[in-house]
N, C-alpha and C positions, 0 to 999 in steps of 0.2 A: 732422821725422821721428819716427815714432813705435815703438819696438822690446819686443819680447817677445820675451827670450833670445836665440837666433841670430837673429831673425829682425827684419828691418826695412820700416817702409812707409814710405809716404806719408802726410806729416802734412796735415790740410783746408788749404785754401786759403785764406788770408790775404786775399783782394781785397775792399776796403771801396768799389767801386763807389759813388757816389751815385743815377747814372741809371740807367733802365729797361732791361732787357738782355732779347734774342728768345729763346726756346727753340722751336726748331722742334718737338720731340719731343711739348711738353707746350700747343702752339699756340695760346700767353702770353705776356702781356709781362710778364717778372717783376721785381723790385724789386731790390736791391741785396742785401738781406738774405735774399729769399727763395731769390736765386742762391747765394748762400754756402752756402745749406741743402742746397740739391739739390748744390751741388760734394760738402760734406761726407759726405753720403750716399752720392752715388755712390763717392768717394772710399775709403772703410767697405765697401763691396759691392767694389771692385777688391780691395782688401787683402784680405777673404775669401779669394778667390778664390785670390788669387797664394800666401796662405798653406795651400791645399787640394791644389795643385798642386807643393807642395814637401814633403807631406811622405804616407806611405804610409797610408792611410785604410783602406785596404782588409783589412789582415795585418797591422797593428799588433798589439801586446797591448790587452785591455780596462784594464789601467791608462791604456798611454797613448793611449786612445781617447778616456779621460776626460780626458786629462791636455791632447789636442789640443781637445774639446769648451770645456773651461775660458779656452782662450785663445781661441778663434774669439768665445767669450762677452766678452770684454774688447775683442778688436776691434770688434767689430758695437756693442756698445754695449745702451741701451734701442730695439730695434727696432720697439718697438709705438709708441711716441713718433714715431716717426718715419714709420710707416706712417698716421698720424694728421696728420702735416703734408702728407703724401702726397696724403690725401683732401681737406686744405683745398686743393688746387690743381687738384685736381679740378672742387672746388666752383668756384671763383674764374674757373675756365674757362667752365664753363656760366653763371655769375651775368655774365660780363663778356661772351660772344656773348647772350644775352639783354636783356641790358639796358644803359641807357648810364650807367655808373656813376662818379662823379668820379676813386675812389681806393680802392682795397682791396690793403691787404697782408697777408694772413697770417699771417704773422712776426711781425709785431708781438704779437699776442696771444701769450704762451706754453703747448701744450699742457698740458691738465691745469685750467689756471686758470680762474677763475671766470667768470660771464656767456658768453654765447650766443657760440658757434664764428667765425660771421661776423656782423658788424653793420654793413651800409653804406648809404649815401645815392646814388640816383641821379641823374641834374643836375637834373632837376626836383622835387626834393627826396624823393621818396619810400623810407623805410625798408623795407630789406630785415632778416630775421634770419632764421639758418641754424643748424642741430641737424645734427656729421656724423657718425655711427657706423660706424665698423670690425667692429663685433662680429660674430661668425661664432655663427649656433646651435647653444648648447652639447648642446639634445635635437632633433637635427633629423631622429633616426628617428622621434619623436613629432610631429613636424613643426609646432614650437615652440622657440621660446629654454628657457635655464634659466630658475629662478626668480630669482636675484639678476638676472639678465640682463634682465627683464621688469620687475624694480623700476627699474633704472638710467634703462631707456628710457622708462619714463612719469613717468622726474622730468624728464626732456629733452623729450615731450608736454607735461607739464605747466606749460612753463616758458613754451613756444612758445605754449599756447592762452591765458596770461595775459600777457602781452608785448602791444603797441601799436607794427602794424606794418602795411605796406601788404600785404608779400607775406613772406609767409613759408614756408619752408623745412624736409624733412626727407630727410637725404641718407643714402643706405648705399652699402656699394660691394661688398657682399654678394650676391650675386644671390637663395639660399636666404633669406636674412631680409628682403632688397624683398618678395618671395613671400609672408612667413608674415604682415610687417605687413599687405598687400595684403589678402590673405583672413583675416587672426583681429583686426586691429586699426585698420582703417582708422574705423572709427567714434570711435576715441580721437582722430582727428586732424582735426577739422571744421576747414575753413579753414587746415589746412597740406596743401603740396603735397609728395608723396612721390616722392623720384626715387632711382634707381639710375644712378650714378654709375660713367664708363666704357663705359655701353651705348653703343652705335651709335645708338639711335635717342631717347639721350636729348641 
């Protein structure tokens, strides 16, 4: 259990599964550790919830609007962390109906850290590697990323077109930033394939 003043959740889920478990929702078979992830998660988004519903959001004071702001911030956690493990199962959906791949978990890698997002081997031995971005464009009335945003994304170009790979990978789950790569930088990406992640018709 997890408690903030009156108020109490549900702590994530303990299950150290070994084997592979169905998620209908995410139409994967996901690993032991990957399920723990999405519990935890979901788990975080119910607490939200049950803690928005219990308390007056609407007629509060601005003190404790901040003061409920502050705690929702402690439940939730690092949300962009998380929405970045989100996209890696995304990837791993399309990487695994596309190809026949031995083994790819996720999880394993920890968001943030170093080398390439996904790095897998197919049974006929061929290397995959994957660049996935979340980034939402910061000038998108200019209908461009920001600048720090455009340095970020061609060290993750850059990384992909120097890498020794069969097939390689760039994912967004952006619909506006598939678009601006599409039309202002697809020249930066010879030899990686760019997808949008989540389409229908990817």
């Amino acid at each position: 259990m997890v408690s903030f003043g009156r108020d109490t959740f549900l702590s994530k889920s303990r299950n150290r599964r070994n084997k592979l478990s169905s998620n209908p929702s995410l139409g994967v078979m996901l690993t032991s550790k990957e399920e723990a992830y999405v519990t935890a998660l979901r788990t975080r988004l119910l607490n939200i919830r049950q803690y928005l519903t219990r308390h007056d959001i609407e007629t509060c004071s601005s003190d404790d609007l901040f003061t409920h702001l502050g705690r929702i911030s402690k439940i939730s956690g690092n949300l962009s962390i998380r929405k970045s493990f989100g996209a890696c199962l995304l990837a791993k959906r399309y990487l695994m109906n596309r190809f026949q791949i031995q083994e790819l978990d996720v999880a394993e890698k920890a968001q943030g850290a170093k080398g390439p997002d996904i790095d897998a081997r197919t049974r006929d031995g061929a290397r995959i590697l994957a660049e996935i971005k979340t980034t939402v464009p910061y000038a998108l009335k200019r209908g461009d990323f920001g600048a720090n945003q455009k340095t970020e994304l061609r060290k993750d170009w850059k990384k992909l077109r120097g890498a020794r790979a069969d097939h390689k990978f760039f994912f967004l789950v952006d619909r506006d930033g598939y678009e601006i790569v599409q039309q202002k930088y697809r020249s930066e990406l010879c030899g990686i394939e760019i997808v949008l992640l989540g389409d229908p018709k990817a």
